[in-house]
C-alpha positions in Angstrom: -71.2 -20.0 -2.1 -70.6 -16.8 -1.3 -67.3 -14.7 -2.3 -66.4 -13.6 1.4 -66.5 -17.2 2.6 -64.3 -18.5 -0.2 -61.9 -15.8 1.1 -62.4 -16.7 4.8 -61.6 -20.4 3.8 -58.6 -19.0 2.1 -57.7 -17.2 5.0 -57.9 -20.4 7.3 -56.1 -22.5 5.4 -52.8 -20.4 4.7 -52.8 -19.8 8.4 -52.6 -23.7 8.9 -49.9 -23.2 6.7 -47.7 -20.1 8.3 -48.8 -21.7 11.9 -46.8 -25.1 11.0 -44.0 -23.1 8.8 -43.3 -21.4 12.7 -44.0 -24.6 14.3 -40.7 -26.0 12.6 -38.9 -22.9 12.8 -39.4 -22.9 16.5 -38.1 -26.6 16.4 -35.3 -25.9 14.2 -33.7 -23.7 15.8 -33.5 -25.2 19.5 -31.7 -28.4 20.3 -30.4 -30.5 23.1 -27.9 -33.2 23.6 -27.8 -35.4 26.5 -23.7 -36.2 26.8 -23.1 -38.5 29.9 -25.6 -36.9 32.1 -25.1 -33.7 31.3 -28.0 -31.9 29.3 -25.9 -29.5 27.2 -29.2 -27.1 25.0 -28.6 -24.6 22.1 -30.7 -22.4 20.6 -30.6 -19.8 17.7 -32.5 -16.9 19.4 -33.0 -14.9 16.2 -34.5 -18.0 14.6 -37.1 -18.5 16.9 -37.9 -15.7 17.1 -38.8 -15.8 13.4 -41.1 -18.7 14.0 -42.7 -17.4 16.8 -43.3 -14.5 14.6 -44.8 -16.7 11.9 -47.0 -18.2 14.5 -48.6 -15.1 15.5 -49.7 -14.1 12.1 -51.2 -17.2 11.4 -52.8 -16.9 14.5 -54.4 -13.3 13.1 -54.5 -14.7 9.9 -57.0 -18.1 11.5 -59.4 -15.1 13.5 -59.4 -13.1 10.6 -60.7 -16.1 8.3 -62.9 -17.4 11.2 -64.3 -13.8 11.7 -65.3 -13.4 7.9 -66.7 -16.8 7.9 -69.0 -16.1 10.5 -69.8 -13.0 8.8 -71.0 -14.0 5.6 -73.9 -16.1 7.6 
């Protein structure tokens, strides 16, 4: 197996990681209560932010990994 691909596998994994990291971040941070009828929602702006953050470098972390998969072919 070559060295690149090990790295590329690497790469893909611990953006599976940071991607679901974000995911729960995201989730975290925004809540709603249903009181009576009335849907009352908060959210923590700076927190989700954060996540969606973490979800965009996974997502360049998972083409970067992809791209030096493919590369090593």
């Amino acid at each position: 197996m070559n060295l690149s691909k090990i790295i590329g596998i690497v790469l893909i994994v611990v953006s599976l990681g940071i991607g679901y990291l974000g995911l729960n971040k995201v989730q975290e941070n925004s809540s709603e209560v249903n009181l009576l009828g009335i849907k009352i929602e908060a959210s923590d702006e700076s927190g989700k932010q954060e996540g969606y953050m973490y979800i965009g470098f996974a997502v360049l972390l998972f083409a970067g990994g992809i791209y030096t998969v493919n590369k090593s072919k």
